[in-house]
C-alpha positions, 0 to 999 in steps of 0.5 A, a space after each residue: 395390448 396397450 392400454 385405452 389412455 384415460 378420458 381427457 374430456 372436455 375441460 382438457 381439450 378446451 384449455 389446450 384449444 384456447 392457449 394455442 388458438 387465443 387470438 381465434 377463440 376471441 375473435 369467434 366467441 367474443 368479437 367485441 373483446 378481440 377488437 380491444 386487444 392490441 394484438 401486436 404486443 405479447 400476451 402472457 398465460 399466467 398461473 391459474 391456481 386460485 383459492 376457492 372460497 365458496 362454503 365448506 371449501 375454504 382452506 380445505 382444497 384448490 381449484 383452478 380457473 381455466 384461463 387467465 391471460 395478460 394482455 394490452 389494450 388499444 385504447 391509447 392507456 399504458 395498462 395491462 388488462 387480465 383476460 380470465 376465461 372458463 368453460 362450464 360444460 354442465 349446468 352449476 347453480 353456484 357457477 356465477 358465484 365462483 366466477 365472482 370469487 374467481 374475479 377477486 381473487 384474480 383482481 386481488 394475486 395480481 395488484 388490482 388489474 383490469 380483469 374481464 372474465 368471460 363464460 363458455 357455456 358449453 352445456 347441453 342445456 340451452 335454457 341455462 343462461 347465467 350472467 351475474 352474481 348479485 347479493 344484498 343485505 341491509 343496503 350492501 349489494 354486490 352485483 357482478 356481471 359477465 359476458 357470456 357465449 353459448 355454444 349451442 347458439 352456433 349455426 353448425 352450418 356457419 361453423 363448417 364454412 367459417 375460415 377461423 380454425 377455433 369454429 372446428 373447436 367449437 362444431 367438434 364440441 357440439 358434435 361431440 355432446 350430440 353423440 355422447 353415448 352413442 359411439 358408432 356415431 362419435 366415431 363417425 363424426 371424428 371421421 368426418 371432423 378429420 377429413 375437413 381439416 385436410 379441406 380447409 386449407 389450414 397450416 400444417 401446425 394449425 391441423 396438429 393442433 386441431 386433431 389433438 383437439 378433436 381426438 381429446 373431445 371424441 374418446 372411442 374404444 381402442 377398436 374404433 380408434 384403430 379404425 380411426 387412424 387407418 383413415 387417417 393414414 389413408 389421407 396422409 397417403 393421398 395427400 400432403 396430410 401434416 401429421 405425417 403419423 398420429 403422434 402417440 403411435 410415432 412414439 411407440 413405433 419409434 421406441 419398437 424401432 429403438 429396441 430393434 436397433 438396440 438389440 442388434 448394436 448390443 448383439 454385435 457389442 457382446 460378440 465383440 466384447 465377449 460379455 453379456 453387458 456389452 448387449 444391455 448397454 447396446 439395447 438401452 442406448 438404441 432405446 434412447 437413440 429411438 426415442 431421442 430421433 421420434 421427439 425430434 420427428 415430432 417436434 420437426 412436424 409441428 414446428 418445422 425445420 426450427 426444431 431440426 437443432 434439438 435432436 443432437 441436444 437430446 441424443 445427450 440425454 442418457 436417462 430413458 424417463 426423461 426421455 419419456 417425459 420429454 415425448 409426452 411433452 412434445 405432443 403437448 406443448 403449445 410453442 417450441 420455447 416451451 419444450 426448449 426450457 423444459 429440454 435445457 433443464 433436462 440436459 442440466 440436471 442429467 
């Protein structure tokens, strides 16, 4: 039986959400930043890693901020501004003093930049509110101030009639705290989050990306996700449903339908040869050719017809880790320029 994969939780679906829908997130959460930006120019994630240095921590461990975003601003001046987010998706009393340390040493690693740092609140707590950090001692004072949103101040009914895709990121939030503990109805609201996004008109790669996001914040048990993906296959039956197959059971089936072909192309090898290594290599080659044409089916599912020229560099490949490590991939990545490096290396290095 294959075993439940980990909790990935919360802070793991929010970090992917905000990096495939950036632009959305800020237009939703915070309107008057996303009018700032001049979005015509690229924006750039940057390496998150940041020394903590709050009391015990310091040289001892590394923590890591969630965002942090290069981006250019429509004010007329020829500058780079950083946008740093975090999501806190429980009540910290040392949480406004990590967003100012978080604030130095961004401001610090990258050679005094703008920085704008920005809190999602994302807790079940609507009385926790913090906005600043503020310390004073013998006329040196320290106030450090930043925007908030909360996420329980969303109207769910605004949310289910919004056309921006990031307010399905933040109703499946809050119907996911709503539920916490109580899985019959978690799964009923995964049901129910699912079925809107074959409803609201979005692009196929918009839905992939939103049912990852959905499948990350809503774990059930292996059971209640099987039942889940039987309603999913009934929608891709009944309509032009862009996922064509959940991605992880696109992976296996092909992997099963690897070891098939395999089986039978060694089979014929060793009648042919004689020899019992001919059915091995057989075997381990239809492995590969299987995996090989399911990252392709992925990747063509969420990239469209770009990717179709990927699937003869990655028949190249003849090492089965890799070519696991490049389906996990496939299913993670925020663009396609990404999964191409990453398949380029792999090539160079076999």
């Amino acid at each position: 039986m294959r075993k439940r994969r980990p909790r990935r939780g919360f802070d793991e679906a929010w970090k992917y959400a905000v990096r495939v829908f950036f632009p959305e997130c800020l237009k939703l959460l915070f309107p008057s930043v996303y009018a700032q930006i001049d979005w015509t120019r690229p924006v750039e994630f940057l390496n998150a890693d940041l020394y903590r240095l709050a009391p015990g921590a310091r040289g001892k461990r590394r923590q890591t901020a969630d965002i942090v975003v290069k981006v250019y601003f429509l004010d007329g001046r020829e500058r780079i501004v950083l946008i740093h987010i975090e999501i806190q998706a429980q009540p910290d009393p040392n949480f406004p003093l990590r967003m100012f340390v978080y604030y130095y040493h961004i401001f610090d690693d990258y050679g005094y930049l703008e920085v704008v740092s920005l809190a999602v609140l994302a807790d079940n707590d609507p009385n926790w509110r913090p906005g600043a950090f503020q310390r004073a001692t013998a006329g040196c004072r320290v106030v450090f101030e930043f925007p908030t949103v909360k996420l329980l101040d969303f109207d769910e009914a605004e949310l289910e009639h919004s056309e921006n895709p990031f307010a399905l990121v933040v109703l499946a939030h809050l119907r996911a705290l709503k539920a916490r503990g109580k899985p019959e109805l978690v799964m009923r609201e995964k049901i129910a989050l699912i079925r809107a996004l074959s409803d609201r008109g979005y692009t196929p790669e918009q839905v992939i990306h939103l049912y990852k996001v959905v499948d990350f914040m809503m774990t059930l048990t292996p059971e209640q996700e099987q039942l889940v993906k039987q309603v999913v296959r009934k929608f891709e039956e009944e309509s032009e449903w862009p996922l064509t197959s959940l991605e992880e059971m696109a992976i296996e089936e092909g992997a099963r339908k690897g070891i098939q072909q395999g089986i039978q192309q060694g089979i014929q090898q060793g009648i042919q040869q004689g020899i019992q290594q001919g059915i091995q290599q057989g075997i381990q080659q239809g492995i590969q050719q299987g995996i090989a044409e399911t990252i392709a089916r992925i990747l063509q599912a969420r990239f469209g017809e770009a990717a179709q020229r990927l699937e003869a560099q990655l028949k190249q490949i003849d090492s089965t880790p890799t070519l696991q490590d490049l389906s996990v991939l496939a299913v993670k990545v925020a663009t396609l320029e990404e999964f191409v490096q990453a398949l380029e290396s792999a090539i160079a290095n076999s």
